[in-house]
C-alpha positions as CSV (number, residue, x, y, z in Angstrom):
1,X,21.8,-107.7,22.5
2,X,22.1,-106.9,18.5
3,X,18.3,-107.4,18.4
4,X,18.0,-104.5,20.8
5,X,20.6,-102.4,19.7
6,X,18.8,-102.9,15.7
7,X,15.4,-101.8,17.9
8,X,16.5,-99.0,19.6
9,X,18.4,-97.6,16.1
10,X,15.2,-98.0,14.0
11,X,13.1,-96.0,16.6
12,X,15.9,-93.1,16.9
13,X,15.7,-93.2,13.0
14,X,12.0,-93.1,13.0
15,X,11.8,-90.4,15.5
16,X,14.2,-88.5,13.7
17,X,12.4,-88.8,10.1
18,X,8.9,-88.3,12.1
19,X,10.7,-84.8,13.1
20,X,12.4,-84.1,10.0
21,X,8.7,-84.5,8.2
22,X,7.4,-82.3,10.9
23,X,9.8,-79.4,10.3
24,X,9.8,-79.6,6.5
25,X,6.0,-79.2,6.9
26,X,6.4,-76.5,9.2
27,X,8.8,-74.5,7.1
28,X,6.5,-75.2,3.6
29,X,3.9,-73.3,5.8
30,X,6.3,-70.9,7.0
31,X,7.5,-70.4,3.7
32,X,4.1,-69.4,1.8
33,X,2.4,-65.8,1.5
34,X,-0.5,-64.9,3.7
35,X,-3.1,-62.6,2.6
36,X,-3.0,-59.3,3.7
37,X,-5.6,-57.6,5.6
38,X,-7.3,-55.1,4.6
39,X,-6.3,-51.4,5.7
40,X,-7.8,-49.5,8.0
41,X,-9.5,-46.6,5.4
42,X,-7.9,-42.7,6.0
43,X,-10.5,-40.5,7.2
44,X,-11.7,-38.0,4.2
45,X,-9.7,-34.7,4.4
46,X,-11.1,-31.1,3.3
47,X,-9.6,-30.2,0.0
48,X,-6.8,-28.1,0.6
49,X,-6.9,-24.4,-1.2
50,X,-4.3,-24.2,-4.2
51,X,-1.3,-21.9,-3.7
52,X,-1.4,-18.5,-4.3
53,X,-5.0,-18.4,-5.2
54,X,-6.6,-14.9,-5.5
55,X,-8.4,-14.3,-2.4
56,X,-12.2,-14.0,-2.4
57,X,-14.1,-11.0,-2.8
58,X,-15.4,-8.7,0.1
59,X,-18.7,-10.5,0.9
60,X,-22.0,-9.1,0.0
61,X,-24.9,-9.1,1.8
62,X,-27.2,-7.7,-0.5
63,X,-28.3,-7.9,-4.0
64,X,-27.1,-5.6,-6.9
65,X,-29.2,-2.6,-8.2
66,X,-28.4,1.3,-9.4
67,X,-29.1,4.0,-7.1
68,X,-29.5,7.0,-6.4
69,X,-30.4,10.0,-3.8
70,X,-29.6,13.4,-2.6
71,X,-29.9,15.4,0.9
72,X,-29.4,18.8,1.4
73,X,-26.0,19.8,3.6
74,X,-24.1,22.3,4.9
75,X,-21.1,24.4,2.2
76,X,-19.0,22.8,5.2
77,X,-20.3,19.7,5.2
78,X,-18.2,16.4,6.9
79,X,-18.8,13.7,4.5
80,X,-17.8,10.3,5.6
81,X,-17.3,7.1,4.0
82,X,-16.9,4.2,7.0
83,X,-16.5,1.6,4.2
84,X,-16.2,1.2,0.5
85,X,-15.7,-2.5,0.2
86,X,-15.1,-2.1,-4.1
87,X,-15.5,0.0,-6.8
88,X,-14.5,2.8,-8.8
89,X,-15.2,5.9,-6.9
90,X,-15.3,9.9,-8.2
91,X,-16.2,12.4,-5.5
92,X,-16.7,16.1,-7.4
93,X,-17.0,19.5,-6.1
94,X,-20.1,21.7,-7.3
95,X,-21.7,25.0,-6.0
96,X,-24.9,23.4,-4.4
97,X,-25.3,22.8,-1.0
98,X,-26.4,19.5,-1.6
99,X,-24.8,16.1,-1.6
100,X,-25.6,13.6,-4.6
101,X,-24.5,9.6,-4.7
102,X,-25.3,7.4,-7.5
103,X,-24.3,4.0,-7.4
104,X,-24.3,1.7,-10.5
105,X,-24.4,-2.1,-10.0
106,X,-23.7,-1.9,-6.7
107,X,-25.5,-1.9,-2.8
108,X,-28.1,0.0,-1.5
109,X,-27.1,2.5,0.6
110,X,-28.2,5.4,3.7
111,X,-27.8,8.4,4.9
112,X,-27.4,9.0,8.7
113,X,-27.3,12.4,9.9
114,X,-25.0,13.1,12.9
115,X,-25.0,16.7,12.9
116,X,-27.1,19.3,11.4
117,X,-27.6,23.2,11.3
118,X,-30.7,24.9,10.2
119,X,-32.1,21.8,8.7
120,X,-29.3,20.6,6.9
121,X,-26.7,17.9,7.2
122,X,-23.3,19.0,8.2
123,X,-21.9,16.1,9.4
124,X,-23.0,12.7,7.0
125,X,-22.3,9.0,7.2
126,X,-22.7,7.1,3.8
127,X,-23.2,3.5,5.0
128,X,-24.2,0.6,2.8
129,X,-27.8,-0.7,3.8
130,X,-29.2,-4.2,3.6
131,X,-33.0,-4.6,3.8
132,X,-32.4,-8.5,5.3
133,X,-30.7,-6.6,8.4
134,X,-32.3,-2.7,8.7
135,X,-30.5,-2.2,12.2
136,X,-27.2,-3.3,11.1
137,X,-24.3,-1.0,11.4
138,X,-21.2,-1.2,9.4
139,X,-22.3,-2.1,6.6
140,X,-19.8,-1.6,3.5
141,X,-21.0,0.1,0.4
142,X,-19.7,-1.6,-3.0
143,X,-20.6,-1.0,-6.7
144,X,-19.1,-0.6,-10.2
145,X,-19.4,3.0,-10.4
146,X,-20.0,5.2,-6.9
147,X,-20.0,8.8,-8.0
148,X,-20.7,11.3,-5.3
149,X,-21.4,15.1,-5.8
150,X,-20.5,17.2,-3.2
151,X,-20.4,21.4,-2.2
152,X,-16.5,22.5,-3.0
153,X,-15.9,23.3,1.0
154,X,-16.1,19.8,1.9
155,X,-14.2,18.0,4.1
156,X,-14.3,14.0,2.8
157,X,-12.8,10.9,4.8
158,X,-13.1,7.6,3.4
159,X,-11.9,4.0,4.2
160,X,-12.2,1.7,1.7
161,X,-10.8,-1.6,1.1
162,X,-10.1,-2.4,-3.2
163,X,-10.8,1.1,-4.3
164,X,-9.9,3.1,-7.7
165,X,-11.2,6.8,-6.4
166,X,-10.9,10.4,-8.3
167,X,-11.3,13.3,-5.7
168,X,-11.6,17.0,-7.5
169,X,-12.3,20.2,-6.4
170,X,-13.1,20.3,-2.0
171,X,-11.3,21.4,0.5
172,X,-10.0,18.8,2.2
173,X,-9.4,15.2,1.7
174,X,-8.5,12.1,4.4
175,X,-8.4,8.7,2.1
176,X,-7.3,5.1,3.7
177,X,-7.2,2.2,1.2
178,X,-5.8,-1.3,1.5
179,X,-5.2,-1.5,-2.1
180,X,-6.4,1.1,-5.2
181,X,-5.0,4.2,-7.1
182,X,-5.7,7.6,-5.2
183,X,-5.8,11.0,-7.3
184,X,-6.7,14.6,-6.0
185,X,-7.0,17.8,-7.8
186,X,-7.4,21.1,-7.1
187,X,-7.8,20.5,-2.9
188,X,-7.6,24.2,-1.2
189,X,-6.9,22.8,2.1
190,X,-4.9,19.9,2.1
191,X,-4.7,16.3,2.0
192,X,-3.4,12.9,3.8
193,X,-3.7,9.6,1.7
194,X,-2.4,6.2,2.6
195,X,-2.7,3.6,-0.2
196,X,-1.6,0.2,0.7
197,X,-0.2,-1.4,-2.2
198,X,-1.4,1.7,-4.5
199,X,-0.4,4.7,-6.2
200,X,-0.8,8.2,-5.3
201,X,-1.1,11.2,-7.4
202,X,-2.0,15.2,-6.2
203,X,-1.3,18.0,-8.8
204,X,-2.6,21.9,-8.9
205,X,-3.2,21.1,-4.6
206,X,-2.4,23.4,-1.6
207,X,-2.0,23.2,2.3
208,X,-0.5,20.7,4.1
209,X,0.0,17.1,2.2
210,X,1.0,13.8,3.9
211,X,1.3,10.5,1.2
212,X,2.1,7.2,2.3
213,X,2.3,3.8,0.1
214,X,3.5,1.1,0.8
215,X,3.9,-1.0,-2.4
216,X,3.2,2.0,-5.3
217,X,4.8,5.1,-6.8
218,X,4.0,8.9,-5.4
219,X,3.6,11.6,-7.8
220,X,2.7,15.0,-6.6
221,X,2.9,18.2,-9.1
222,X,1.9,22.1,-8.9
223,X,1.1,22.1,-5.5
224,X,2.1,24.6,-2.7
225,X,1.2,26.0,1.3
226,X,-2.4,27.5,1.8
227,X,-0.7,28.7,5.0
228,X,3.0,29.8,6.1
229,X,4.6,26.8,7.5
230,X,2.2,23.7,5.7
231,X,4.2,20.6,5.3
232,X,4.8,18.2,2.4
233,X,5.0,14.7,3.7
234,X,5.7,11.9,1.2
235,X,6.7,8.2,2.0
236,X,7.0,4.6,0.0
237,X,8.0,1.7,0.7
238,X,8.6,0.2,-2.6
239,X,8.3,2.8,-5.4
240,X,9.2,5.8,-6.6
241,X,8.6,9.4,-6.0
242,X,8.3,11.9,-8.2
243,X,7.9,15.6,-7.5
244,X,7.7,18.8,-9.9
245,X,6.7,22.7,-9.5
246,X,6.8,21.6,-5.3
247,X,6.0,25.5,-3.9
248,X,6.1,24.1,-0.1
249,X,8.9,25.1,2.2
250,X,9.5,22.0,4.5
251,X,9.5,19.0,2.8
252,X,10.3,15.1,3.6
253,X,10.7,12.6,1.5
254,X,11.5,8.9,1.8
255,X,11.6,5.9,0.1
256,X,12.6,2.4,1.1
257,X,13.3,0.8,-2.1
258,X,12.7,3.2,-5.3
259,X,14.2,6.4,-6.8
260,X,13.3,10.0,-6.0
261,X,13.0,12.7,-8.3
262,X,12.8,16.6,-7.8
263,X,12.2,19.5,-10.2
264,X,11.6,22.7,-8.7
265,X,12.6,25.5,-6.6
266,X,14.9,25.1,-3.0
267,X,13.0,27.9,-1.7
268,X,14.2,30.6,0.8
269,X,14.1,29.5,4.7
270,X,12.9,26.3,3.4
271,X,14.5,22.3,4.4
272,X,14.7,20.1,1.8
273,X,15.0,16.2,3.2
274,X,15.1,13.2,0.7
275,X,16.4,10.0,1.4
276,X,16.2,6.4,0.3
277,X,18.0,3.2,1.1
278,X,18.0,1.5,-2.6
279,X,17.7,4.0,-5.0
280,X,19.1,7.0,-6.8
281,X,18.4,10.3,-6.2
282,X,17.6,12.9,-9.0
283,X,17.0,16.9,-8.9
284,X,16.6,19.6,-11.3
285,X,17.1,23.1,-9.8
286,X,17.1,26.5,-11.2
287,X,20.2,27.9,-12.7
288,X,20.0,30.5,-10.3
289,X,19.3,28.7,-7.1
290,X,21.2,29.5,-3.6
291,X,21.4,26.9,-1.1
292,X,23.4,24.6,1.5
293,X,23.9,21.0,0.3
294,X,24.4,18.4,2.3
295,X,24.8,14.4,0.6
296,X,25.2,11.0,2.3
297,X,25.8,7.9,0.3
298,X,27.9,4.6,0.3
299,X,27.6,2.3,-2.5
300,X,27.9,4.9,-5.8
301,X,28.3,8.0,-7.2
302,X,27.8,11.8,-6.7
303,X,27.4,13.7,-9.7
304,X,26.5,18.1,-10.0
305,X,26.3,20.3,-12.6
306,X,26.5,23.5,-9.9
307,X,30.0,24.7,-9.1
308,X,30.2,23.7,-5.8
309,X,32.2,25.2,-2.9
310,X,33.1,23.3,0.2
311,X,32.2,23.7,3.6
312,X,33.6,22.3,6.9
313,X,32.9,18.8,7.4
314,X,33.7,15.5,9.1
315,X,35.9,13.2,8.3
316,X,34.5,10.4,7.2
317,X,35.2,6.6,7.9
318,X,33.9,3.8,5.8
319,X,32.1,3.4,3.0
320,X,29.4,6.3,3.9
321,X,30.8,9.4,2.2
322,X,30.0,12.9,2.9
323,X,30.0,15.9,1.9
324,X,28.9,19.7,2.3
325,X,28.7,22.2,0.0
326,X,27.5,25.8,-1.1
327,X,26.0,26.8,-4.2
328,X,25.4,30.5,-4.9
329,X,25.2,31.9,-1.6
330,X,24.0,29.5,0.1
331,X,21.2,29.3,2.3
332,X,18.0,26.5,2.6
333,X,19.0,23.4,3.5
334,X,19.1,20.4,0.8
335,X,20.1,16.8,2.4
336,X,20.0,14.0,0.0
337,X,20.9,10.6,1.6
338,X,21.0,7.0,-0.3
339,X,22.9,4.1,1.1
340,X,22.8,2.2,-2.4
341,X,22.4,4.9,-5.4
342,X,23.7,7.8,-7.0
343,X,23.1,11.5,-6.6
344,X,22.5,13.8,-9.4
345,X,22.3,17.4,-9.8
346,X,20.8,18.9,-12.6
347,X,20.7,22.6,-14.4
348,X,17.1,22.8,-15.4
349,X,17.9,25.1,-19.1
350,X,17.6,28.8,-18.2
351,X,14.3,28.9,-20.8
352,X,12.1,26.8,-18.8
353,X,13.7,27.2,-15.8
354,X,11.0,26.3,-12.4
């Protein structure tokens, strides 16, 4: 009975080493690092553009050269430019009845003919011209220097894209750039520029004027109606306006964020409107001037040199303040509005009075 009892003992205490041995083998295993496998490669990825890179140029289809070539038009010739991808630009006025373009470093370019009268070209297309694609329309012209040389009763529009243009001397101008500086001179007939993120200048000008910007500064100077009734238009979005010797009658002015500045005349029968939403406001009038006054503002100040008397007005609630006035006897209207700004009015001094 011992014998078997000692038998069955030494088996369980076998088994139990046997099993033992086995998990201590198990957990060495267990315990010791397997080698990784290798990962699974990313797919390549395009290389991404770097922030706030300057965009690429307008493409070109066409090799660089200087040119040049005349056609014989109309004194009342249309002149359009479809596209002017680049470039400095200077369109002149001069007493031939012919129309010049020379273009240095720059594309080729044609004329197409739309409309003629006794053999010459009164109404012109200027369209760039690429000898890989001689049916292609559209085509933009580009160069470092564009001047073009036109009679003085012209009548020029042009689109362009990054353009620094001059326009002196014709009769009427209609200019559309996305971004560029726009000047005109000595227009008999009137003007309407939009710049996109460019400035604006008109001086010594007359007719009807409408200047919009959207990221640059208006200035506009001796400039007044070819006709009873022509209308002064000018609009910013961020920028300033600035306006002297203004010989128009109804005039609108607006800026988003900038200040506006007036020195001139508040003309009989005339309405003066200015108004911006972040800015001040600024006029110099004559000594002498009569008008009716009307102000708007909120956040600052009001400030006049004029005696001023008061007219009926009403009441106001809030921060908007309001107020109307006389000075002298009254008369053409003068509303200056800013929501975050002062209002000045100025004496210009008696000797150089506008």
């Amino acid at each position: 009975m011992n014998a078997t009892i000692t038998k069955l003992t030494k088996g369980f205490l076998t088994a139990a080493l046997i099993g033992g041995l086995s998990a201590f083998a198990l957990a060495q295993e267990a315990g010791k690092p397997k080698p990784m496998a290798s990962p699974t490669p990313w797919p390549a990825s395009p290389p991404m553009p770097g922030r706030g890179a300057t965009p690429p140029p307008p493409q070109r289809t066409m090799g660089t050269g200087t040119y040049e070539r005349s056609i014989a038009v109309t004194p009342d010739v249309k002149l359009l430019f479809p596209c002017v991808s680049e470039g400095t630009m200077r369109v002149n006025g001069w007493d031939r009845n012919e129309v010049r373009v020379f273009i240095k470093n720059g594309s080729k370019f044609n004329f197409d003919v739309r409309d003629s009268r006794d053999g010459k070209a009164g109404l012109l297309d200027i369209n760039g011209y690429d000898p890989k694609k001689p049916n292609a329309t559209g085509v933009c012209i580009w160069g470092e220097r564009v001047e073009v040389d036109v009679p003085e009763g012209t009548t020029l529009d042009l689109k362009g894209k990054i353009v620094r243009a001059n326009v002196d001397s014709i009769k009427h101008a209609h200019v559309k750039v996305v971004d560029g500086f726009i000047a005109v001179r000595n227009l008999t007939k009137g003007a309407m520029i939009e710049a996109g993120s460019g400035n604006i200048q008109v001086d010594d000008s007359q007719g009807p004027l409408s200047l919009h910007s959207t990221g640059g500064n208006i200035i506009a100077y001796d400039v007044k109606p070819a006709e009873l009734g022509d209308l002064f238009h000018a609009k910013t979005y961020s920028g300033n306006i600035t306006l002297e010797s203004l010989a128009h009658r109804q005039v609108d002015v607006s800026s988003i964020s900038g200040t506006i500045v007036y020195a001139g005349e508040v003309r009989s029968g005339g309405s003066y409107t200015m108004t911006t939403q972040n800015g001040s406001i600024r006029t110099t009038l004559s000594p002498t001037v009569s008008c009716t006054l009307n102000i708007v503002y909120a956040f600052g100040n009001f400030h006049s040199e004029f005696q001023l008397k008061s007219l009926p007005e009403e009441v106001n609630t809030g921060p908007i303040k309001k107020g109307n006035f006389s000075i002298g006897k009254g008369g053409p209207l003068l509303k200056l509005t800013t929501t975050n700004g002062n209002i000045y009015i100025k004496k210009a001094p008696a000797a150089t009075a506008p």
